[in-house]
C-alpha positions as CSV (number, residue, x, y, z in Angstrom):
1,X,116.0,35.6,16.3
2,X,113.5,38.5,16.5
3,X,113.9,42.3,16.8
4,X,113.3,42.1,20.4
5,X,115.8,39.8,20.7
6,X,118.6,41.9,19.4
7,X,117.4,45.3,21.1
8,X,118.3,43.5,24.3
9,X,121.3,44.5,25.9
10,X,125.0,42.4,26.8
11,X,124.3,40.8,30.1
12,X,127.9,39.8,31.6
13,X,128.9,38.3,35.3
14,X,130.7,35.7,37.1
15,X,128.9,32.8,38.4
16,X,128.6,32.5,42.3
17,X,131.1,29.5,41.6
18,X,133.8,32.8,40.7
19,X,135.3,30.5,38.0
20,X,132.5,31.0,34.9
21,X,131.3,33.9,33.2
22,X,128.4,34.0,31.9
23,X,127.8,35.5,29.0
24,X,124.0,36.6,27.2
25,X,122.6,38.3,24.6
26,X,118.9,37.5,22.9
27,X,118.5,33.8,22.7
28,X,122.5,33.4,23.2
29,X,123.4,32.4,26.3
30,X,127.1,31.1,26.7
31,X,129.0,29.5,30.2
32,X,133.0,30.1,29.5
33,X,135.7,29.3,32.3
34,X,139.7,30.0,31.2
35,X,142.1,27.8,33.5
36,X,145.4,29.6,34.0
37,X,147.0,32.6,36.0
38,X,144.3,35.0,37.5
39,X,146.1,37.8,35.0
40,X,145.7,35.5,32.0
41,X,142.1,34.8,32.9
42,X,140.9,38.2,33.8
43,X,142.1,39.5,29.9
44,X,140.8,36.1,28.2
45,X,137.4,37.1,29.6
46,X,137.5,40.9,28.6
47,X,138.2,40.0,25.2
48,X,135.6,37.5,24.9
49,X,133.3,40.2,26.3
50,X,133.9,42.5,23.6
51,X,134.0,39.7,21.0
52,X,130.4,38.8,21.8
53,X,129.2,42.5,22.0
54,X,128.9,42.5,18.2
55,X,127.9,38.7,17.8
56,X,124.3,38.9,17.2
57,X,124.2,42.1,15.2
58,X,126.3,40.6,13.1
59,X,124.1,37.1,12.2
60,X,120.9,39.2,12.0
61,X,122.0,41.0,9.7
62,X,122.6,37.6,7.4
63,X,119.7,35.8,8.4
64,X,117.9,35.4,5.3
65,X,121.3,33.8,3.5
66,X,122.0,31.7,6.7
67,X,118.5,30.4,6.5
68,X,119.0,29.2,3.1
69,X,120.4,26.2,1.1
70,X,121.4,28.6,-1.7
71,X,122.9,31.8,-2.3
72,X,126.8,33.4,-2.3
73,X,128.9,33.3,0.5
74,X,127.8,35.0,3.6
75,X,130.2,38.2,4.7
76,X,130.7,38.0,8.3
77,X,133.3,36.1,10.1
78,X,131.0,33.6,11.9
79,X,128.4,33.5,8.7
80,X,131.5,32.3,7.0
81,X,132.2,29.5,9.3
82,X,128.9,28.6,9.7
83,X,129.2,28.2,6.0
84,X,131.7,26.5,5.6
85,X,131.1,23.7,8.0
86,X,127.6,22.7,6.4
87,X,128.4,23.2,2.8
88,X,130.6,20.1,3.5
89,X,127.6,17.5,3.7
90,X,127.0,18.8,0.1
91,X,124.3,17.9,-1.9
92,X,122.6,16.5,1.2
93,X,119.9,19.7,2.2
94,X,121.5,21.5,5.3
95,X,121.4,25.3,5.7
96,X,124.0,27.3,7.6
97,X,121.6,27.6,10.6
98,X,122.7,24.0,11.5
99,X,126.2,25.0,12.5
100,X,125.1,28.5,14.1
101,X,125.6,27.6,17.7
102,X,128.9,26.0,17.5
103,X,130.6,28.6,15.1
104,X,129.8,31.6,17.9
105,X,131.4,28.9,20.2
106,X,134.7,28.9,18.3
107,X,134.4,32.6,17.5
108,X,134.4,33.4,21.1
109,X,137.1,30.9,22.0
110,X,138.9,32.0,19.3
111,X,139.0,35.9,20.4
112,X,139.1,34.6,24.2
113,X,142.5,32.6,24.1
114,X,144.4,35.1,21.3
115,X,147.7,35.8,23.2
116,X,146.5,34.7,26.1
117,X,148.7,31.9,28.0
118,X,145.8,29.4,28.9
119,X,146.6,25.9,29.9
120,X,142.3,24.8,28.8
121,X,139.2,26.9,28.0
122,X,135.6,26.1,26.9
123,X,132.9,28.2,26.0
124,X,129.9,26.0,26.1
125,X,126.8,27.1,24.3
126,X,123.6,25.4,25.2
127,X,125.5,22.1,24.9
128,X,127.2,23.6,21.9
129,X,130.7,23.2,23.3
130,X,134.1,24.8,21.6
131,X,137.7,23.4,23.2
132,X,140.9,24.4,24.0
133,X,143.3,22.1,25.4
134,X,147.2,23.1,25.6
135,X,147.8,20.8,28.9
136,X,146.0,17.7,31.0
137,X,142.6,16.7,29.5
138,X,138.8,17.6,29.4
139,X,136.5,14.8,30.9
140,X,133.1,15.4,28.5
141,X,130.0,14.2,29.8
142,X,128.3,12.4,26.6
143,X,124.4,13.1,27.3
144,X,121.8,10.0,26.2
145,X,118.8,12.2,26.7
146,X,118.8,16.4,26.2
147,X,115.6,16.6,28.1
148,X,116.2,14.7,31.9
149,X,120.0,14.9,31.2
150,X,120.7,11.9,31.5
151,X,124.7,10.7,31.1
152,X,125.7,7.7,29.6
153,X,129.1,7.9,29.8
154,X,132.0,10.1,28.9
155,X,135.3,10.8,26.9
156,X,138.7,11.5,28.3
157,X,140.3,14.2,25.4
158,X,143.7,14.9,25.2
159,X,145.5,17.8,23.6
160,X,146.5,15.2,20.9
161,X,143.5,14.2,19.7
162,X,143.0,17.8,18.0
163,X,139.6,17.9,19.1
164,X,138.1,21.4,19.4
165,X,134.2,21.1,19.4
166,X,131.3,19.1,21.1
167,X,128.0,18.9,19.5
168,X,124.7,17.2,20.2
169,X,121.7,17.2,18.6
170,X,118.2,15.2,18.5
171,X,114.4,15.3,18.2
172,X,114.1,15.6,21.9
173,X,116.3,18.7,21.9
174,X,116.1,22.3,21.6
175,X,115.9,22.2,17.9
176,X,113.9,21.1,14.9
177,X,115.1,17.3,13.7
178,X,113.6,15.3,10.8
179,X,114.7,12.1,12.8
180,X,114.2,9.9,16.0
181,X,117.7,10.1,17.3
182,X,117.4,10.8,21.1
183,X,120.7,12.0,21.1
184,X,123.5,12.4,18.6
185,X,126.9,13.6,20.1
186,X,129.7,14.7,17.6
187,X,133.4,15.3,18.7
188,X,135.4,17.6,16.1
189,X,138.1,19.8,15.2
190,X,136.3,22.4,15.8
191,X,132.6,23.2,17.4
192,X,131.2,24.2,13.9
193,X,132.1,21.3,12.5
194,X,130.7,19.1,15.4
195,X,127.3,20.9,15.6
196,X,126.8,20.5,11.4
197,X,127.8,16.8,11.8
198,X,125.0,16.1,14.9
199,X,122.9,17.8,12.9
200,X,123.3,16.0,10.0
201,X,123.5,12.0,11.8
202,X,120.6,12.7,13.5
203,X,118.6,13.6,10.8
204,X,119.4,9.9,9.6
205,X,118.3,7.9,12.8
206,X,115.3,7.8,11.5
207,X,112.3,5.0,10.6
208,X,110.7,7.0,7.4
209,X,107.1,6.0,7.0
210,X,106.5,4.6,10.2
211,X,103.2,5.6,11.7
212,X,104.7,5.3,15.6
213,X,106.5,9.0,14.4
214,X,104.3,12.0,14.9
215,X,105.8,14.6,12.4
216,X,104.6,18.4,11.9
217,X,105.9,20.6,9.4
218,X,108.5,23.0,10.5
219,X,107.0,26.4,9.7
220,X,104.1,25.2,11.2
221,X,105.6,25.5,14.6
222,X,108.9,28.0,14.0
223,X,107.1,30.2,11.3
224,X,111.0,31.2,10.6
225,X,112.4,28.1,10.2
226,X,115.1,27.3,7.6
227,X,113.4,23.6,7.5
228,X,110.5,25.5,5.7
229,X,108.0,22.8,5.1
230,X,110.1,19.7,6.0
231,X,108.3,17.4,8.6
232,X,110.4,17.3,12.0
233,X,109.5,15.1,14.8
234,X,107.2,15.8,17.4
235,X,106.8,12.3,19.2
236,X,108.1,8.6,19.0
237,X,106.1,6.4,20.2
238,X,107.5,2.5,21.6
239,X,109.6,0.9,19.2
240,X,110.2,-2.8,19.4
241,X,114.1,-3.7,19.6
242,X,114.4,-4.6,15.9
243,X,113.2,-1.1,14.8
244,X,115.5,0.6,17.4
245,X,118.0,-1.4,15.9
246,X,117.0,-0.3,12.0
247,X,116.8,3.7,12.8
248,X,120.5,3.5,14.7
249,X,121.8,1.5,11.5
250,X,120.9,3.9,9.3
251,X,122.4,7.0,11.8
252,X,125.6,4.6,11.5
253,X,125.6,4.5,8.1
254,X,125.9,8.2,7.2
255,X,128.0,8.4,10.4
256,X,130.3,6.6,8.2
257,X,130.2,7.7,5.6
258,X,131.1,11.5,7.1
259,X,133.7,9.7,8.9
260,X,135.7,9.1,6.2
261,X,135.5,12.0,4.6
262,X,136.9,13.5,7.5
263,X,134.4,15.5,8.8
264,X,134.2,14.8,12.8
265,X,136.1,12.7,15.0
266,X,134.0,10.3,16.9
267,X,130.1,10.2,17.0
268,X,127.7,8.8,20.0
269,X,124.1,7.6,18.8
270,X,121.7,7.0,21.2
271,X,118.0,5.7,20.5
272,X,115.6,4.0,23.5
273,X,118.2,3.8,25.6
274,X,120.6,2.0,23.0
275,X,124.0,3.4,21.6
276,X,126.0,3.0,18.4
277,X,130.0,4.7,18.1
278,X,131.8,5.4,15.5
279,X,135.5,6.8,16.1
280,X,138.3,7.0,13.6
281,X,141.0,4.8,13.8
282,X,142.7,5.1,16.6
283,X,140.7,6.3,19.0
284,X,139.6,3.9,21.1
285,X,139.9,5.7,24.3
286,X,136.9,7.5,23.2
287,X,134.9,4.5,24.1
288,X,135.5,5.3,27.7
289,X,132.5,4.7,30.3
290,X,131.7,7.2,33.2
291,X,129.9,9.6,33.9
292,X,130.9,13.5,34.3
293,X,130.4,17.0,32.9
294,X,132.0,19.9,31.6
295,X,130.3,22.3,33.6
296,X,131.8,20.3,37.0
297,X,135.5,20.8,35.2
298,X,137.5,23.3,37.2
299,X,141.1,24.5,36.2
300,X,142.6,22.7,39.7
C-alpha cells in the first residue's frame, strides 16, 4: 500500500454480466453479486459502496501495527479482525497482514447483507472469498494452481455447514510464502479466519534445507514486507514423489493440529499435482470432485 495507492479514487460499476459489481480502490479490487429481489440487491450494493469508501484509509492508517508481530490492539474495525484471526496461531510468527484480504471481505459482506433480505452473497477478493448462505448452496471451485488456474475439484456448501470464508494461499501466488505449497485452500467461519489459516498451512508444506528451493529474503523484493528478512520462495524445482510426499505431510500436520483447535473447517493441499484434505468430522461432502467456480454462480 503506497500513497499513490490511497490518493486513487472509488471506482464502482456493474459488470457487462449486470449481476456483479465491481468494486476498486488502490491494490483492492473486489467482485460482489447479491441473489435476491432487484430491491434488495440494488440497497445491498449501495451500502457496500459506502462501506468500502472508507476501507483503505482506514488500514493505512494502521499499517505499521498490522505489519507487526507485536504491539497493542489495532483500533479500526477491520485492523481488529485482522487481529484477531492471526493472533490465534499464537506463538507461531504471523502478522495481521496475513488475514488482510479476507477481513475487508467479511467487512464488506458484513455491511452489504445488514437488513437486507438476501437468499446468498459473496464478495470475492482476489480469491479471498467471504460467504453468505441463507438458502440452496455455493458450488466453490477449489484451485490446484493460482497461476494457470487450474481446478481440481470443488465443494458443495450448505447453509449448515456455517461456513463463511474461502481462502487460498501458496508460493506460486500473489503473495510472499516461506513454503512450497502450490496451493493451500482453507474453508471457515468466516473469510479472516480462512485467509490466516492458508496462510499459515502453507507456510508448512515446506522441504527446509533442500537446495531444489530457491529462497530470497522478503524485503529484498517487497521492501515493505511484514516478512522482513524471512526467506520466501521464489522457485521449486522437480521433486521426486517421496519428497512431494514429505512437504504435504508436514502441511498435514499443522493442518491438524489447527483443526482441532478449531480454527478452519476443511483445508485442500496441493503440491506437484498431489493433494492432502483435512475436514472435521463430519464433513465428508467436502470431498466432493468437480470442477466449477464462484464467479460462474448466478442467483437463478
Amino acid at each position: 500500500m503506497t500513497k499513490r495507492a490511497w490518493s486513487e479514487t472509488v471506482s464502482a460499476k456493474l459488470l457487462p454480466d449486470g449481476r456483479r459489481l465491481h468494486l476498486q480502490h488502490g491494490p483492492i479490487d473486489l467482485i460482489i453479486e447479491a441473489c435476491g429481489e432487484d430491491r434488495e440487491k440494488a440497497r445491498a450494493y449501495d451500502q457496500a459502496l459506502a462501506a468500502f469508501e472508507t476501507v483503505l484509509a482506514d488500514l493505512v492508517s494502521e499499517l505499521p501495527r498490522l505489519r507487526s508481530v507485536t504491539g497493542p490492539v489495532p483500533q479500526g474495525e477491520i485492523a481488529r479482525v485482522m487481529w484477531a484471526a492471526t493472533a490465534a496461531f499464537a506463538p507461531e510468527f504471523i502478522t495481521p497482514m496475513a488475514a488482510v484480504a479476507g477481513s475487508v471481505a467479511d467487512h464488506i459482506l458484513k455491511r452489504m447483507i445488514a437488513g437486507r433480505a438476501l437468499t446468498r452473497a459473496y464478495v470475492n477478493n482476489g480469491g479471498d472469498i467471504a460467504l453468505h448462505l441463507a438458502e440452496g448452496t455455493f458450488r466453490i471451485g477449489i484451485c490446484d494452481d493460482p497461476v494457470t488456474g487450474r481446478a481440481g475439484g470443488f465443494v458443495q456448501i450448505r447453509p449448515e455447514d456455517r461456513i463463511g470464508g474461502i481462502a487460498t494461499s501458496g508460493w506460486r501466488g500473489r503473495s510472499h510464502s516461506l513454503g512450497i505449497a502450490d496451493a493451500v485452500t482453507v474453508l471457515a467461519e468466516t473469510a479472516a479466519q480462512a485467509d490466516a489459516a492458508a496462510t499459515m498451512i502453507a507456510n508448512r508444506v515446506d522441504l527446509p534445507g533442500s537446495e531444489k528451493i530457491a529462497r530470497e529474503a522478503a524485503s529484498e523484493l517487497s521492501p515493505d514486507t511484514d516478512l522482513g528478512d524471512r526467506p520466501v520462495t521464489t522457485d521449486v524445482g522437480d521433486l521426486s514423489m517421496s519428497e512431494i510426499h514429505a512437504a504435504l505431510a508436514s502441511g498435514e500436520q499443522a493442518a491438524q493440529a489447527y483443526l482441532s483447535r478449531g480454527l478452519f473447517k476443511a483445508a485442500y493441499l496441493s503440491l506437484a499435482g498431489e493433494r492432502r484434505i483435512v475436514a472435521a468430522p463430519g464433513a465428508e461432502h467436502l470431498n466432493q470432485n468437480a470442477i466449477t467456480n464462484i464467479r460462474e454462480a448466478a442467483c437463478a
